[in-house]
GUVO-271140 format. One record per residue (C-alpha): residue in one letter; x, y, z. Coordinates in Angstrom, 2 decimals. Each point is the difference from the previous one (the first is absolute). Layout:
<recs>
<"A" <X Y Z>>
...
</recs>
This chain:
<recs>
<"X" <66.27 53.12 101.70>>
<"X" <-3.41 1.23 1.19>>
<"X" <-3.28 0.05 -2.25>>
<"X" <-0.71 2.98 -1.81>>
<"X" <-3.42 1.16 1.39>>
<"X" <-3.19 -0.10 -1.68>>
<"X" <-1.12 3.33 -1.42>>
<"X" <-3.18 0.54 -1.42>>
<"X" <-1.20 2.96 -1.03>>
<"X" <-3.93 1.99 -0.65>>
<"X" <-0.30 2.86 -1.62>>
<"X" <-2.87 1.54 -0.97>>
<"X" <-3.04 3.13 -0.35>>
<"X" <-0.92 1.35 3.40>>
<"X" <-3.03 -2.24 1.16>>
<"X" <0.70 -2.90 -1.77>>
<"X" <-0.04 -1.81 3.13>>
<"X" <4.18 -0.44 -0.19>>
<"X" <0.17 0.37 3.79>>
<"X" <-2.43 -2.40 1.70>>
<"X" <0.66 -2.80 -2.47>>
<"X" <3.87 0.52 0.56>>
<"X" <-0.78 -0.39 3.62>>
<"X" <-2.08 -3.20 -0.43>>
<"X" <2.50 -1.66 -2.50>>
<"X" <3.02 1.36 2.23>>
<"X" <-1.64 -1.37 3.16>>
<"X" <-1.09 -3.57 -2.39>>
<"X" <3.55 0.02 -0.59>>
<"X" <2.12 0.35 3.39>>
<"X" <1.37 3.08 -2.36>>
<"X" <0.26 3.54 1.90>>
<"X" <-2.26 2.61 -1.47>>
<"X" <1.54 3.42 -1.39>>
<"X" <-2.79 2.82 -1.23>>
<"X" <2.75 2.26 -1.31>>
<"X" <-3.08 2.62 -0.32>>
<"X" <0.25 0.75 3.53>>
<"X" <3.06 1.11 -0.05>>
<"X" <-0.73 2.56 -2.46>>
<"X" <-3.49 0.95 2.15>>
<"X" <2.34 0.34 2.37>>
<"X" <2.25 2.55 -1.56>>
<"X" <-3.28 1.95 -1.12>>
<"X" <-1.35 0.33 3.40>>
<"X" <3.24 1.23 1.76>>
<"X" <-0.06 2.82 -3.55>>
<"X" <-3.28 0.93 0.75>>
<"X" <0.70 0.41 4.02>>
<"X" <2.78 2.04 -1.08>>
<"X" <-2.69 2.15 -1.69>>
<"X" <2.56 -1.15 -3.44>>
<"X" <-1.50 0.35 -3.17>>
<"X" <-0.16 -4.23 -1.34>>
<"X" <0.99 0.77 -3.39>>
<"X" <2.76 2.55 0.88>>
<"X" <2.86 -2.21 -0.91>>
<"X" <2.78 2.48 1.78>>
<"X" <-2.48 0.55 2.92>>
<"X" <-0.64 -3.83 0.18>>
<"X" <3.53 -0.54 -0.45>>
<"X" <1.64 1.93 3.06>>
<"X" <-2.40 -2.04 2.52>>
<"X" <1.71 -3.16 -0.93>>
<"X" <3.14 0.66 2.57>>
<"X" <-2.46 -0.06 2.65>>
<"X" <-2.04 -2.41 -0.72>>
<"X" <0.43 -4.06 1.51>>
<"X" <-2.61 -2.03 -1.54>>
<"X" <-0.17 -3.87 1.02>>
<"X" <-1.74 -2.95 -0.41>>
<"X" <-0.42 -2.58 3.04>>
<"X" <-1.95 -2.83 0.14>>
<"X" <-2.30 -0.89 3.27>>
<"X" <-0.98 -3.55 -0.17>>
<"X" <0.34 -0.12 -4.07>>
<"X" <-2.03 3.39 -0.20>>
<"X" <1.79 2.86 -1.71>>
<"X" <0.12 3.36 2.26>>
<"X" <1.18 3.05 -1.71>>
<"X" <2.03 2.37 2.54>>
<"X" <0.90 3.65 -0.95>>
<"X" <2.87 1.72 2.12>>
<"X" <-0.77 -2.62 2.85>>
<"X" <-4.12 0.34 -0.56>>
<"X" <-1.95 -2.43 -0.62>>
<"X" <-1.98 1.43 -3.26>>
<"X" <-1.52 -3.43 -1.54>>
<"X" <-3.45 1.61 0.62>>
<"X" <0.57 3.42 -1.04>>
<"X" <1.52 -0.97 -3.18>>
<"X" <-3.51 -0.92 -1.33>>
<"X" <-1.73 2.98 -0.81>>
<"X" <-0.90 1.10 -3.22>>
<"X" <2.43 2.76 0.77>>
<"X" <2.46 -1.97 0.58>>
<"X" <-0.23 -2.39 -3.42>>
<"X" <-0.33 3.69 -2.08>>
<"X" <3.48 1.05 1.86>>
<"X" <1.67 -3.53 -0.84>>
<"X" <-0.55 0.22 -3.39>>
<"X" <1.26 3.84 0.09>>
<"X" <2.78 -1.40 1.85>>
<"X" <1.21 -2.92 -2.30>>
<"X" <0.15 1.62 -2.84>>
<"X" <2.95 2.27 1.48>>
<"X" <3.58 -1.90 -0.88>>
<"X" <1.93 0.56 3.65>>
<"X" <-3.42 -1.32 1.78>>
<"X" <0.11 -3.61 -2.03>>
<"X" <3.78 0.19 0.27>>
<"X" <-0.01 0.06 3.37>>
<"X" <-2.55 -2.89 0.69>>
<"X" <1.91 -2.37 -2.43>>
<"X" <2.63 -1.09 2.19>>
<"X" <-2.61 -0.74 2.44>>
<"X" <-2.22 -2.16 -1.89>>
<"X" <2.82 -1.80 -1.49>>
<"X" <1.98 -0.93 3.57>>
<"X" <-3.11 -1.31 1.16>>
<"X" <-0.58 -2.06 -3.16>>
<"X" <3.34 -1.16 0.00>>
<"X" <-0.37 -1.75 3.53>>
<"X" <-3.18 -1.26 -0.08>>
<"X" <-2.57 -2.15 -2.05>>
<"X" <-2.21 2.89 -0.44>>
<"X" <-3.13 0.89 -2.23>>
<"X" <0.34 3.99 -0.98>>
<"X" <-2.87 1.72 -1.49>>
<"X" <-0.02 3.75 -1.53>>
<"X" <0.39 1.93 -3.36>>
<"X" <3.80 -0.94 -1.66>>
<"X" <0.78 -3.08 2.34>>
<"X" <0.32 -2.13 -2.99>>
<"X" <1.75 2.68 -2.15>>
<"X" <2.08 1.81 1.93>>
<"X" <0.21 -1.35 3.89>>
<"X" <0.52 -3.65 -0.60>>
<"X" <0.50 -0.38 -3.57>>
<"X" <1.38 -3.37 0.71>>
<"X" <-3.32 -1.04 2.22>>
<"X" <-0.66 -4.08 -0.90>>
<"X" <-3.38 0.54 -0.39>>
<"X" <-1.81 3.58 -1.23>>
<"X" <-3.80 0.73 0.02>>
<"X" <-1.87 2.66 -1.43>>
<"X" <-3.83 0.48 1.91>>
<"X" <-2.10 1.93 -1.50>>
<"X" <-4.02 0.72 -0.12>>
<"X" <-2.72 2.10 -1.75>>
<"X" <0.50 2.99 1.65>>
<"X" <-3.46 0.73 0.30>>
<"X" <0.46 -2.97 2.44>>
<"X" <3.04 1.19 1.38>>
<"X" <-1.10 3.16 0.94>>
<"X" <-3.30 -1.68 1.63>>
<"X" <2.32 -2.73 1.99>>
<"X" <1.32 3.37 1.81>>
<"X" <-2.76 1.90 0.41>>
<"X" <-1.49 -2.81 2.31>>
<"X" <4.02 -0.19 1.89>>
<"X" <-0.53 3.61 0.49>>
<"X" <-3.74 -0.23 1.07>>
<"X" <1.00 -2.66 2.66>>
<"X" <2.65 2.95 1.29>>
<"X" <-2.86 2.05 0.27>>
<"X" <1.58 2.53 -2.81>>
<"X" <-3.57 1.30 -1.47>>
<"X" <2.26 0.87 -3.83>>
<"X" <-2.98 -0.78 -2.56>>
<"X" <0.45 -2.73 -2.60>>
<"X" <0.33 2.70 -3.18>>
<"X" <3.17 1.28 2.28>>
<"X" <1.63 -3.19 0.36>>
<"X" <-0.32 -1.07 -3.74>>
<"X" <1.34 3.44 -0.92>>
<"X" <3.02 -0.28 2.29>>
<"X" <0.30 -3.23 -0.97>>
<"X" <0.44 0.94 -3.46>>
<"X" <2.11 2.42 0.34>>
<"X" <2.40 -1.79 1.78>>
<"X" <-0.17 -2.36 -2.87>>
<"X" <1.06 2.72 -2.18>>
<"X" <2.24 1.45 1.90>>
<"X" <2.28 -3.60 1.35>>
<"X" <0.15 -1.30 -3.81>>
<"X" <0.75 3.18 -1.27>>
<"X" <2.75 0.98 2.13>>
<"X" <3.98 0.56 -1.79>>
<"X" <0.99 -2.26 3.03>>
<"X" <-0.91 -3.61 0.66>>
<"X" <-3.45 0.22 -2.01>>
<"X" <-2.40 -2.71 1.45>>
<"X" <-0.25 -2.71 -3.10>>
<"X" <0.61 -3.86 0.44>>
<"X" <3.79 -1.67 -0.91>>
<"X" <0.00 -1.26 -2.77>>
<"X" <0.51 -3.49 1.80>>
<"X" <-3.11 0.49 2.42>>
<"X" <-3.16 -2.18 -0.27>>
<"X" <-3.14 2.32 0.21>>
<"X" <-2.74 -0.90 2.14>>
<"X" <-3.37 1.60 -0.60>>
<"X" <-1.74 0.10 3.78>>
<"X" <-3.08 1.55 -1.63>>
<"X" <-2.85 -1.58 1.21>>
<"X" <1.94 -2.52 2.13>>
<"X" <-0.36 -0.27 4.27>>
<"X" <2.69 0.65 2.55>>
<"X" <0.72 -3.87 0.16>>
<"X" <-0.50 -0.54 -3.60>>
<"X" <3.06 2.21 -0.71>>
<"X" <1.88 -1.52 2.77>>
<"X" <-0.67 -3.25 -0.89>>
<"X" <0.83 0.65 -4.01>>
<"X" <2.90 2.07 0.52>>
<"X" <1.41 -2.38 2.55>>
<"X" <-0.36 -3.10 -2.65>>
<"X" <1.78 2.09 -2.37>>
<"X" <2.79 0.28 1.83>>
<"X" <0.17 -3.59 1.08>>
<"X" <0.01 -1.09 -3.46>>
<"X" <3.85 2.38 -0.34>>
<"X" <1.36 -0.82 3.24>>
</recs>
């Protein structure tokens, strides 16, 4: 009978620095890399094309028949394509995180992204990063992580990412978006952002890229 695969799962605040640690610890690891985030970008952007409003559940809801999102990876690097395009850049606009959190708090959106991120976690030795991976998309995940960081720090982390896009937003913008997608992901009815109740939290305040890496990739040597 074939081995179960290894699923391990980070959730956690937007900026915590969930997605460029999973990729180093995914890539440490021989594990494929799943940033379940883009798939709800993804869902946003094609909304806001549509010219939908993001937190018109109905509206939102009747764009899902037409919709194809998928996730292919090039080399070990995760490319996002939307109805055949590839959107992996276009997805990361502060437009676009606004709409994904619109987006994932409507039922049929995360409904119809489950089955996705569970067939892929079912075939593979994969690292998945988002919001509920560790209480609602892979409850059963052998290892679950919760990242998190001053958001002060947070919201500083992306202002440089967006100033190295050459997207002029001011640092009192980001920390206000920042915080009110805080508000608004744990304070959804539907898959609030919080850590299992079996996750380890990891603090990344004040650490480096490789520190994180390095720390969170220990951690999970000591379980597996």
């Amino acid at each position: 009978m074939p081995m179960k695969p290894i699923n391990i799962a980070i959730d956690g605040p937007a900026g915590a620095g969930k997605s460029t640690v999973a990729k180093g610890v995914a890539k440490k690891l021989g594990y494929i890399y799943v940033d379940t985030g883009a798939l709800y970008r993804a869902i946003g952007v094609h909304a806001l094309r549509k010219g939908v409003d993001t937190k018109d559940a109905e509206g939102v809801g009747a764009l899902l028949g037409e919709i194809k999102v998928e996730l292919k990876f090039v080399d070990g690097v995760q490319k996002v394509f939307l109805c055949g395009e590839d959107v992996s850049e276009a997805i990361r606009t502060p437009d676009a995180s606004m709409a994904a959190s619109n987006v994932s708090a409507i039922p049929a959106v995360r409904a119809f992204l489950l089955d996705l991120q569970r067939d892929i976690a079912s075939k593979n030795n994969c690292l998945m990063d988002g919001r509920d991976i560790g209480t609602v998309v892979l409850p059963d995940a052998q290892i679950k992580i919760f990242m998190t960081a001053d958001v002060e720090e947070r919201a500083m982390r992306r202002y440089k990412e967006l100033q190295e896009k050459g997207i002029s937003d001011t640092f009192e913008q980001v920390l206000s978006e920042m915080k009110e997608r805080d508000f608004q992901d744990s304070n959804r009815p539907i898959a609030p952002l919080k850590p299992a109740e079996d996750s380890i939290i990891f603090d990344s305040t004040g650490h480096t890229l490789q520190q994180s890496i390095d720390e969170i990739s220990a951690l999970i040597g000591e379980k597996i």
